[in-house]
C-alpha positions in Angstrom: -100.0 -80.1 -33.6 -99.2 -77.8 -31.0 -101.4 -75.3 -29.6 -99.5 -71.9 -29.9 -99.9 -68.6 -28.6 -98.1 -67.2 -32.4 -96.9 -69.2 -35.0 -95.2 -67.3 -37.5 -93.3 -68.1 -41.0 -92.0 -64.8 -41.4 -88.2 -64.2 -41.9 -88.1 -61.0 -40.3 -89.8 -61.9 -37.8 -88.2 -65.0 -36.6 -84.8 -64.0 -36.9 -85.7 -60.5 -34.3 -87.2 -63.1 -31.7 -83.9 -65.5 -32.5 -81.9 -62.2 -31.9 -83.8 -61.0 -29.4 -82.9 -64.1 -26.7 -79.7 -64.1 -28.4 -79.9 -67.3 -30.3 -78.4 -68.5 -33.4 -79.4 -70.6 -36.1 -77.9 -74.3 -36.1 -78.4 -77.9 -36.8 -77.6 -80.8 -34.6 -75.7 -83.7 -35.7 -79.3 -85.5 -36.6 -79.7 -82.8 -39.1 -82.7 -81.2 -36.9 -82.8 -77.6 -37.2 -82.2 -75.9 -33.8 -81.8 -72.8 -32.3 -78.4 -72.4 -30.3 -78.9 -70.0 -27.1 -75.4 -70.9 -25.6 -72.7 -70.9 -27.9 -71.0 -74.1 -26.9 -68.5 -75.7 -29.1 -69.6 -78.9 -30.9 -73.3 -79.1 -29.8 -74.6 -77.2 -32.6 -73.6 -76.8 -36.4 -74.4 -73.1 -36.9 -75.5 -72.2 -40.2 -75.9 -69.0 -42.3 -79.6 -67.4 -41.9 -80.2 -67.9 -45.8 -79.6 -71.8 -45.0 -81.2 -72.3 -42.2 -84.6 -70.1 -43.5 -83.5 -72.3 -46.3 -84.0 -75.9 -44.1 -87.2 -74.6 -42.3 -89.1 -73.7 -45.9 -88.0 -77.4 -46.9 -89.5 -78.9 -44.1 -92.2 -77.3 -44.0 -91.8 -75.6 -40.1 -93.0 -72.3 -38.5 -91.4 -70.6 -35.5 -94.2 -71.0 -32.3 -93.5 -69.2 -29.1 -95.3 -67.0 -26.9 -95.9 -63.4 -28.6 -95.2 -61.1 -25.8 -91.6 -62.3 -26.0 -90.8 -61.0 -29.3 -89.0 -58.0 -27.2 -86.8 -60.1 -25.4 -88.7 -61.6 -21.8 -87.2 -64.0 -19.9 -88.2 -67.1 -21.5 -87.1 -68.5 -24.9 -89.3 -70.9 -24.8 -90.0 -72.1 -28.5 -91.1 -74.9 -30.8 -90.8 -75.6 -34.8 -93.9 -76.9 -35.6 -95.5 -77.6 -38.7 -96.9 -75.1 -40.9 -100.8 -75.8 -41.6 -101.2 -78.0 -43.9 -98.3 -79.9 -43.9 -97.1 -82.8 -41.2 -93.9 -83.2 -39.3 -91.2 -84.1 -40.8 -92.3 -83.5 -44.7 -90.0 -82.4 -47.2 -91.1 -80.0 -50.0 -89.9 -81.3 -53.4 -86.8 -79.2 -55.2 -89.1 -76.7 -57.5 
């Protein structure tokens, strides 16, 4: 796993930094979850928040990036990594 300056799961959270460097949620035509920072037409599938929060509690991911950026700094640098506990690329069963 990645070492991370913050790793978070929450919702709140996530979708302020998303905001923040004016992201949006999306997929890619894999099915990866993705965050799209420039809009283009046909890289990205952008989904609703609810589905995408949706996608990243099935697989088991967390938002990493680098916690003086939750403002809005110049980077957007980012990962999806694992939550603890879990390992890339598992799926939670449907309760």
């Amino acid at each position: 796993m990645t070492t991370c300056p913050h790793i978070t799961t929450d919702r709140d959270e996530i979708r302020r930094w998303i905001q923040a460097h004016h992201g949006a949620p999306a997929r890619d035509g894999t099915g990866a979850l993705r965050i799209d920072f420039l809009g283009g037409p046909g890289e990205f599938e952008h989904l609703s928040w609810n589905d995408w929060f949706t996608e990243l509690d099935n697989r088991g991911l967390a938002l990493c990036y680098p916690g003086p950026h939750i403002r809005g700094g110049t980077s957007a640098w980012f990962e999806l990594v694992p939550r603890a506990g879990r390992r890339a690329g598992e799926v939670s069963s449907p309760p």
